[in-house]
C-alpha positions as CSV (number, residue, x, y, z in Angstrom):
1,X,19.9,51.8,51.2
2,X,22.8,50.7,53.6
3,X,26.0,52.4,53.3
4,X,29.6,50.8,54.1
5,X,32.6,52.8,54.8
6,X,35.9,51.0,55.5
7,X,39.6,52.8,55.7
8,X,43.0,52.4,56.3
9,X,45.9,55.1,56.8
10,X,45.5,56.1,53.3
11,X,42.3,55.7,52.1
12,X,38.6,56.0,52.9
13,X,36.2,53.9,51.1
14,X,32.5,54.0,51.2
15,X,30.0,51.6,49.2
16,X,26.4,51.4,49.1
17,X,24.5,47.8,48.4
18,X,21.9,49.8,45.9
19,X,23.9,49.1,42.9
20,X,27.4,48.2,45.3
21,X,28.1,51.7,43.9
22,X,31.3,53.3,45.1
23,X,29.9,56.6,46.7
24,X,33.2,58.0,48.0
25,X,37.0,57.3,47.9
26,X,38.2,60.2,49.9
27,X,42.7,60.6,50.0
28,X,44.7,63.0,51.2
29,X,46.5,65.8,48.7
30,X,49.6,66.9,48.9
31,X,48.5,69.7,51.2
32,X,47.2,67.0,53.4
33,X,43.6,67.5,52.8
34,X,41.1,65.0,52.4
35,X,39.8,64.6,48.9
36,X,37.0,62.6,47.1
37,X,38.4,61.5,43.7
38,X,35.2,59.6,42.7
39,X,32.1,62.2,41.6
40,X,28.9,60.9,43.6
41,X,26.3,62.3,45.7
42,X,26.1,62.9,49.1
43,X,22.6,62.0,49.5
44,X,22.1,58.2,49.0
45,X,18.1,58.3,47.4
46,X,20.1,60.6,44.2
47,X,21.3,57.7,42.7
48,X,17.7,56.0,41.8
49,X,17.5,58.8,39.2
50,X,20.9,58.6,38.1
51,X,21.7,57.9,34.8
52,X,24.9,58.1,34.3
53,X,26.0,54.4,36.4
54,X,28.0,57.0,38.7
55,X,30.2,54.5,40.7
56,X,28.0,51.2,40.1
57,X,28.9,47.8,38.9
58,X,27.7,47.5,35.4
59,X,26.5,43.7,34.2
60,X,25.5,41.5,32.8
61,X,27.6,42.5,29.7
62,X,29.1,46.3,30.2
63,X,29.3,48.1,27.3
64,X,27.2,47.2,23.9
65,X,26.0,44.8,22.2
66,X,24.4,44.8,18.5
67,X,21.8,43.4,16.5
68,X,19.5,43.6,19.6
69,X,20.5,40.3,20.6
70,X,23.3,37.5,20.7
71,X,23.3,33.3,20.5
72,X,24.5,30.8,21.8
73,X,24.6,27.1,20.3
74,X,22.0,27.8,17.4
75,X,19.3,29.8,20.2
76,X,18.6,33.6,19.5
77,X,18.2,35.7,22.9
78,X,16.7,39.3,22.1
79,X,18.0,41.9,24.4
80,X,16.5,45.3,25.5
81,X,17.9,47.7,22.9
82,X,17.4,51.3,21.6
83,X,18.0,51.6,17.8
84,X,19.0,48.2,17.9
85,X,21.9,49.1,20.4
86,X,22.2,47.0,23.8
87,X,24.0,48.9,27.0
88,X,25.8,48.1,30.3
89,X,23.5,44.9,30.9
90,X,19.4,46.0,29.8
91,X,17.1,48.6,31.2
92,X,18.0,48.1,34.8
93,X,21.5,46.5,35.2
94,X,23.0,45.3,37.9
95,X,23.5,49.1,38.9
96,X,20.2,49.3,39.6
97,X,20.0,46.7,41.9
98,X,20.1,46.1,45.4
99,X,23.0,43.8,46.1
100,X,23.6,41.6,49.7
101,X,26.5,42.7,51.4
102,X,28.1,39.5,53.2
103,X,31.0,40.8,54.9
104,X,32.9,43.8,56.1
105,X,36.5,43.3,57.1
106,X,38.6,45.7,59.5
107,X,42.1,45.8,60.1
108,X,45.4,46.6,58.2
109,X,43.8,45.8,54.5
110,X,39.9,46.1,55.0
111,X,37.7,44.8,52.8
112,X,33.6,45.0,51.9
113,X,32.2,41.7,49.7
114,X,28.4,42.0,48.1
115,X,26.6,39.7,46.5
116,X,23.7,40.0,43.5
117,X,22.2,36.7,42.4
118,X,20.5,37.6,38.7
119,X,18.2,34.9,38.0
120,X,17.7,32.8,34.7
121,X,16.6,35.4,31.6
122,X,16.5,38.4,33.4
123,X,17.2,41.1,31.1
124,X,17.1,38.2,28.4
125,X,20.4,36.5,29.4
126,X,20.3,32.6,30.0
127,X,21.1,31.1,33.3
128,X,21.4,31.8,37.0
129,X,24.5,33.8,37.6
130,X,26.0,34.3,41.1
131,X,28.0,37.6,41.6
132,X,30.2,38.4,44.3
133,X,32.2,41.7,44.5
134,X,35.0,42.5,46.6
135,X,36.4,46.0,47.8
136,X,39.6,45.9,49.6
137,X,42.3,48.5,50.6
138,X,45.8,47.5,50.3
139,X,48.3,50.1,51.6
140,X,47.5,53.3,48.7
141,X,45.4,51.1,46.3
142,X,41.6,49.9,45.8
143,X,41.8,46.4,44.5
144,X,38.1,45.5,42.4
145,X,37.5,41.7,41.9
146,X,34.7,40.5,40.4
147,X,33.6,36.9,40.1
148,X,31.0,34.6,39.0
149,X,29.3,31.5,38.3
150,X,26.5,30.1,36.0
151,X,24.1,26.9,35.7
152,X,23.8,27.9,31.7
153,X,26.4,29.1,29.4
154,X,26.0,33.5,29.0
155,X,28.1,36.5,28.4
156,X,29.6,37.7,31.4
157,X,31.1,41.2,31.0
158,X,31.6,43.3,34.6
159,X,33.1,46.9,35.7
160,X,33.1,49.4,37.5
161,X,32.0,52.5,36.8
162,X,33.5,55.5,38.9
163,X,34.1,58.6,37.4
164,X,37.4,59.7,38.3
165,X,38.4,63.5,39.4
166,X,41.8,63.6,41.0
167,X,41.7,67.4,41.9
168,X,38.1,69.1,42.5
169,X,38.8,71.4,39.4
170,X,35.9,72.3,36.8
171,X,37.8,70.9,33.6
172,X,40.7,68.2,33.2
173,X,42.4,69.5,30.2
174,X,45.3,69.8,32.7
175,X,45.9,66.5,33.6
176,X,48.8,64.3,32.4
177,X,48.0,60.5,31.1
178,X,50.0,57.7,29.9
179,X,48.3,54.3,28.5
180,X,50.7,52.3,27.3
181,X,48.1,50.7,24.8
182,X,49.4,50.5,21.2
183,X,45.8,49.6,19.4
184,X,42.1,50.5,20.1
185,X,38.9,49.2,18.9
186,X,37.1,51.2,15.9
187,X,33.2,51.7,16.6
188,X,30.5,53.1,13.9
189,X,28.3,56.6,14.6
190,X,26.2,54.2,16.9
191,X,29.8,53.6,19.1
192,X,29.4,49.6,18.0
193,X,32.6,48.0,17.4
194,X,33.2,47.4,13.7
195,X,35.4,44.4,14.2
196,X,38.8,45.9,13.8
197,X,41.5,46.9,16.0
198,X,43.5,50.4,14.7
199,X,47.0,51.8,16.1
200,X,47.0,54.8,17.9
201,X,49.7,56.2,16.0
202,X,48.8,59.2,14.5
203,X,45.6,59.7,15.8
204,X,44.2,61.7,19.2
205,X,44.2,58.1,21.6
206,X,48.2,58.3,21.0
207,X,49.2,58.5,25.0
208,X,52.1,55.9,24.5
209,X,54.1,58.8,26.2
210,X,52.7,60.9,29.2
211,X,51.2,64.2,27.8
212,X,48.0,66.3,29.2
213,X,44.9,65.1,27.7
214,X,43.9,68.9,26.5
215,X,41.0,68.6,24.5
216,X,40.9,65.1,23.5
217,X,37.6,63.4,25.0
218,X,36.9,59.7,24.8
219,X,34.2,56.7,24.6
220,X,37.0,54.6,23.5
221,X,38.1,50.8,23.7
222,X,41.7,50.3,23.8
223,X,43.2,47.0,23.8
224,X,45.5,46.7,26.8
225,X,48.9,44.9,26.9
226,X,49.3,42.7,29.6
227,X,53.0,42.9,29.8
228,X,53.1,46.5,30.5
229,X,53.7,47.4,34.2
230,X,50.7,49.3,34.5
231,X,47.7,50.1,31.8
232,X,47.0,53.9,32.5
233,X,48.6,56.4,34.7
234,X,46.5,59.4,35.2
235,X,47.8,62.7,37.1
236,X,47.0,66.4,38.4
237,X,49.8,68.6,39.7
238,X,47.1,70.9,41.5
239,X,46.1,67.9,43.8
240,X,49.6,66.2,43.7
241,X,48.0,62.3,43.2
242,X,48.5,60.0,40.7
243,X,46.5,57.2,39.6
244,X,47.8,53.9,38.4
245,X,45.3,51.5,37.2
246,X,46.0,47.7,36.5
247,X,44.0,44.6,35.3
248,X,43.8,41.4,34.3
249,X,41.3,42.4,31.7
250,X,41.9,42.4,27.9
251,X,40.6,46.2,27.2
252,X,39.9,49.2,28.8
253,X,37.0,51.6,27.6
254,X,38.0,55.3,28.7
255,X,35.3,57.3,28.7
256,X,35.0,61.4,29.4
257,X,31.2,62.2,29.8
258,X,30.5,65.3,28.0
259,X,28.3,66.8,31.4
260,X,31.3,67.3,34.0
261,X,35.1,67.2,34.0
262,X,35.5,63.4,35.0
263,X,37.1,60.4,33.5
264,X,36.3,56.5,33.5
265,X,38.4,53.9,33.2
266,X,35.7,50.6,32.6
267,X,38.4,47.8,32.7
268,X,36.9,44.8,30.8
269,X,36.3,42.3,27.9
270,X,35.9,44.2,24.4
271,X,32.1,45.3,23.6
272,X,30.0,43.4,21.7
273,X,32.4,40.1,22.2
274,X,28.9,38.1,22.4
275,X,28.6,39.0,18.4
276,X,32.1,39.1,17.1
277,X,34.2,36.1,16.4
278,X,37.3,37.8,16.4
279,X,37.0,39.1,19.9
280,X,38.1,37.3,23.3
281,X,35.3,34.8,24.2
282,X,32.9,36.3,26.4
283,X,30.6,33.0,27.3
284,X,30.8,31.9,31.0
285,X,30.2,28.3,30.7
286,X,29.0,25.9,34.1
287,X,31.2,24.8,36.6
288,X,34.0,28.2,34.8
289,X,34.4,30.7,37.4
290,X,34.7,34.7,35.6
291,X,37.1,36.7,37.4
292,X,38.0,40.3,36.7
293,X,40.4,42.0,39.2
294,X,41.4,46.0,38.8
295,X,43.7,47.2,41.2
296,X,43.5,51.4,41.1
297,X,47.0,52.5,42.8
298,X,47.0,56.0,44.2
299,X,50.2,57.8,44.7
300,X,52.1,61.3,44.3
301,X,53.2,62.9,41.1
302,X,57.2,63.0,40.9
């Protein structure tokens, strides 16, 4: 594995190509110290075993698909599924693979840009589709953006997967988060969208107004509102950061793995688009260009 580190006067980024995971974003508190708000490992070879995507781009299609399987104009295209559920792009997604990293940018807003070519039906998806990712620092924010191309018309669906942990601390039931997201999706025992799209009002995903997340743990869609100013603030007053995150997706799946205090924020299309006709489209046609850009802004709490 090759590992990338770039950094300006606020933050430190490193990447590796296996999986152009993010291994470390490492700020200061408000004490000064250095502090990595991504959970990771150290050692680079851990994350051939990992199973829990820590930090890696997820693709083809993140999050689930039913019915083992989607189509596309009239032709059926069976996907690697277990109990008839298909996850973050197939037995080995794109976060298990070993990406090319073209180039790495110094300077004022550094940048790193890799580069996975996943060839026609692998995993079961039609066509040859050309990723490029881009890390880049501006000032107190990681900017994500993902694009890509195709020779045949398939769901595209790409994010990142960092597990975020503003403050070291064993449990998160302290932190304060806002989402300013008025509706989420509804998903069966199997966590497969029904179709629908309830309010948060009156239920547990009701963070219209800042409060601390206490017990309530997620593997949630929300539908984002693109005319809000930001789409989730997250916060810790033992650490002193904040966390703003902002994209140009149409949801947001938050998810709190049940294993360690840590929370994600998967900014993309809505799960299981492919095989529900009320959902955005989720086919990248030839000669379209997909582009999903997620701007995480660091900061201190007020």
């Amino acid at each position: 594995m090759n590992q990338v580190t770039i950094k300006n006067s606020f933050i430190s980024l490193s990447v590796l190509d296996y999986g152009a995971i993010i291994q470390k974003l490492i700020l200061k508190d408000k004490d000064g110290k250095d502090l990595n708000v991504v959970v990771g490992f150290e050692e680079p070879a851990r994350y051939l075993t990992d199973n829990k995507s820590l930090g890696a781009c997820i693709g083809r299609y993140a999050g689930r698909i039913s019915n083992s399987s989607f189509q596309i104009d009239g032709t059926n295209y069976p996907l690697y599924n277990i109990d008839g559920v298909h996850l973050h792009g197939g037995k080995e997604g794109f976060g298990k693979k070993t990406w090319i990293i073209d180039s790495v940018e110094e300077g004022e807003n550094p940048s790193v840009s890799l580069r996975y070519i996943s060839e026609d039906m692998e995993e079961g998806y039609p066509g040859k589709l050309t990723v490029t990712l881009t890390y880049k620092l501006i000032g107190s924010s990681l900017h994500i953006i993902h694009k890509a191309t195709t020779d045949k018309a398939t769901p595209v669906n790409l994010t990142n997967h960092s597990y975020f942990n503003l403050d070291g601390q064993v449990q998160m039931n302290h932190y304060n988060l806002q989402m300013p997201c008025s509706q989420y999706i509804e998903l069966d025992k199997q966590l497969m969208p029904t179709g629908e799209v309830l309010n948060v009002a009156g239920t547990d995903f009701d963070f219209l107004e800042e409060r601390q997340i206490g017990g309530t743990r997620f593997d949630t869609p929300f539908v984002l509102d693109q005319n809000s100013s930001f789409n989730t603030r997250l916060s810790s007053k033992v650490s002193g950061l904040s966390m703003e995150v902002l994209t140009n997706q149409p949801s947001m799946v938050v998810y709190t793995p049940p294993e360690f205090a840590a929370i994600c924020f998967e900014t993309q299309n809505y799960p299981d688009a492919p095989n529900q006709p009320k959902f955005p489209n989720s086919i990248l046609n030839p000669g379209e260009t997909y582009h999903n850009e997620t701007e995480y802004r660091f900061g201190f709490v007020n």
